[in-house]
C-alpha positions as CSV (number, residue, x, y, z in Angstrom):
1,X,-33.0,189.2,-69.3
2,X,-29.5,189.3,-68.3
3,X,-26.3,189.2,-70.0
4,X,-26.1,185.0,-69.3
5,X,-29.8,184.1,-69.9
6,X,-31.2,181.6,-67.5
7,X,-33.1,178.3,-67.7
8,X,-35.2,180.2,-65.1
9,X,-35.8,183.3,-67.3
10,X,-37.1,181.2,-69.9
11,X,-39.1,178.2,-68.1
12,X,-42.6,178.4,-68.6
13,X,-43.9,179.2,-64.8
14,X,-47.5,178.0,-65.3
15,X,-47.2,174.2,-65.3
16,X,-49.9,171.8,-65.7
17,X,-49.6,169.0,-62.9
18,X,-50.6,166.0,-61.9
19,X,-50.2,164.2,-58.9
20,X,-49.5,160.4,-58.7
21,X,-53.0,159.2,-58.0
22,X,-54.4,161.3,-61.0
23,X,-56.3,158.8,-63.3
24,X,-55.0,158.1,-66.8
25,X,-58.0,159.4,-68.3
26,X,-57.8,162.5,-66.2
27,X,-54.3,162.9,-66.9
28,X,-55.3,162.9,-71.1
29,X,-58.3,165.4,-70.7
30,X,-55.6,167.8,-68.5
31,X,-53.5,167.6,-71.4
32,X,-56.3,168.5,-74.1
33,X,-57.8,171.1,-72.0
34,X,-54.6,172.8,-71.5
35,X,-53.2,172.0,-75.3
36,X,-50.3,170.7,-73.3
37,X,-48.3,167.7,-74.5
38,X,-46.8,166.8,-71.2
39,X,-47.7,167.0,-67.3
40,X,-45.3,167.1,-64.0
41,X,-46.0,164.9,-61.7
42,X,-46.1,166.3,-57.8
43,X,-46.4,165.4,-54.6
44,X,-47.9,168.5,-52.2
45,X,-45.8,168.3,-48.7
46,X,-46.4,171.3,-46.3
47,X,-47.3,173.6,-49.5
48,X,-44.8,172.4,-51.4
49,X,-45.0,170.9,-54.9
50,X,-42.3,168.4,-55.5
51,X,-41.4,167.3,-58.9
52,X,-41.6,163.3,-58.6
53,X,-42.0,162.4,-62.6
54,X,-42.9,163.5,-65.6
55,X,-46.2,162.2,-67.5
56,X,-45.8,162.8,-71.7
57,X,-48.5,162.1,-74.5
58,X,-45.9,159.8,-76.0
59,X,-45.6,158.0,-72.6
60,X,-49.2,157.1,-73.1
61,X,-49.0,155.9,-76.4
62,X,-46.5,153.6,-76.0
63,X,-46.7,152.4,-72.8
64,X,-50.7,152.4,-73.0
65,X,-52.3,152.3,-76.4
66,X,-49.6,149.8,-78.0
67,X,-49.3,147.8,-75.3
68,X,-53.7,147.3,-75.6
69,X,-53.8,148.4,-71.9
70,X,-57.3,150.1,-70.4
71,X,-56.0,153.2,-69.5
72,X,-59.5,153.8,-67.4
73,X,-57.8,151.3,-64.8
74,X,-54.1,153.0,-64.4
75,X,-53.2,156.0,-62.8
76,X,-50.2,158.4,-63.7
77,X,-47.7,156.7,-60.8
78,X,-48.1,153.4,-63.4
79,X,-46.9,154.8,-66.1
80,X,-45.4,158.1,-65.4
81,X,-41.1,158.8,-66.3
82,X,-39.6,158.6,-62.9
83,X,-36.0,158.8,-63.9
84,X,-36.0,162.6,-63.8
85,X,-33.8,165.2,-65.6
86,X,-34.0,168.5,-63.9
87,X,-32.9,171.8,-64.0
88,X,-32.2,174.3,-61.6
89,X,-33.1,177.9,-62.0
90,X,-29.7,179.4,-62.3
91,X,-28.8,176.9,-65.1
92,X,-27.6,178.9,-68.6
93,X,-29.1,178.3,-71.7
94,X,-26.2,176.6,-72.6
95,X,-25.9,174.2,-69.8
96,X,-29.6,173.3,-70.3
97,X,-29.0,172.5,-74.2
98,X,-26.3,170.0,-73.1
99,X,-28.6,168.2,-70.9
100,X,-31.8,167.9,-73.1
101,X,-29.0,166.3,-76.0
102,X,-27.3,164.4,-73.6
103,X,-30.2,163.2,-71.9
104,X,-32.9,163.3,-74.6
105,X,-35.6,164.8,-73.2
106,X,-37.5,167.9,-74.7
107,X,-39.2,169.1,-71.7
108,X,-37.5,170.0,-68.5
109,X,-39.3,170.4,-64.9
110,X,-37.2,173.5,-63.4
111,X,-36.7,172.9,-59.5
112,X,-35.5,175.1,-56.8
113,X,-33.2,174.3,-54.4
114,X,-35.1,171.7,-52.2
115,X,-36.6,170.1,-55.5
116,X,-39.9,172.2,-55.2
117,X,-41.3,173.0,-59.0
118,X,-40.8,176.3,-60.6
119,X,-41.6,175.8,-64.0
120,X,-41.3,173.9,-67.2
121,X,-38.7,174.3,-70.1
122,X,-39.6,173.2,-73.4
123,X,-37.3,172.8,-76.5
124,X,-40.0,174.9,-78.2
125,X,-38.8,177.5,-76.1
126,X,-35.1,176.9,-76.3
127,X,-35.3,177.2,-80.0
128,X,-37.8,180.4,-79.6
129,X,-34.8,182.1,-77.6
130,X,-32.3,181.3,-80.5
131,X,-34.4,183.0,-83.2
132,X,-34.7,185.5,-81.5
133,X,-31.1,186.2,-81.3
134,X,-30.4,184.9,-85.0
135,X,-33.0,187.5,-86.0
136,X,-30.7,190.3,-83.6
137,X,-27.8,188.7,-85.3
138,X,-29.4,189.3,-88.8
139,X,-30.1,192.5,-87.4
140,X,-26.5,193.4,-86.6
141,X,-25.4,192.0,-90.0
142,X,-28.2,194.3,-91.8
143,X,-27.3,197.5,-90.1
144,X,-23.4,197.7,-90.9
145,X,-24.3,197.0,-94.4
146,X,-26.8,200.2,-93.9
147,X,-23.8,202.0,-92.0
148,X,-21.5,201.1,-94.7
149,X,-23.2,202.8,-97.7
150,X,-24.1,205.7,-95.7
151,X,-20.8,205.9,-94.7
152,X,-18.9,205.1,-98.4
153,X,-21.4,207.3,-100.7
């Protein structure tokens, strides 16, 4: 990692997909065979994967379940978030907090330059990378104490 830590450093590279014409059903076992809670939603042009929407658990639930729809007769395009927030992979940490508050989104589909996926970013991971550096803060604050008595004895 560098000195300014990138969305791209942290994203999650293996991604679970789904494309638009994935059943519902199919969608749901995906997520429970890959203990995911979420899925990105591709289309495959000339070996490309393009991020087109995002699929959740909670999407499902309310959109599905509470609504009493049969889910064995919808694909993901019905029901899948198609009003995408993206990040690119040169995006800061900081720049990617801003958008998951301002936009409210936990997970992230990181895209390259002509939209093609590159990974996923999670707030589980955001807030992973910020213990760790509280704990090297902690660190810091634990070793001048140490460097203090060795120092004033």
């Amino acid at each position: 990692m560098g000195e300014r830590l990138t969305t791209g450093e942290i994203c999650t590279r293996s991604v679970t997909i789904a494309f638009r014409a994935t059943t519902l059903n199919g969608a749901a076992r995906l997520m429970r065979e890959n203990h995911v809670g979420c899925l990105i939603v591709v289309d495959e042009v000339g070996g490309r994967r393009t991020v087109v929407g995002v699929l959740t658990d909670r999407d499902i639930v309310t959109a599905v379940v509470a609504s009493d729809l049969d889910p064995s007769t919808l694909n993901v395009e019905d029901v899948m978030t198609t009003d995408l927030v993206t990040a690119r992979e040169d995006d800061s940490l900081i720049d990617l907090m801003h958008t998951m508050r301002g936009k409210g989104v936990r997970r992230i589909p990181v895209v390259g330059v002509a939209g093609e996926l590159i990974g996923v970013v999670t707030l589980d991971d955001v807030l992973d990378i910020l213990a760790q550096e509280l704990g090297l803060l902690v660190g810091a604050i634990d070793s001048g104490r140490q460097r203090e008595r060795q120092v004033r004895q």
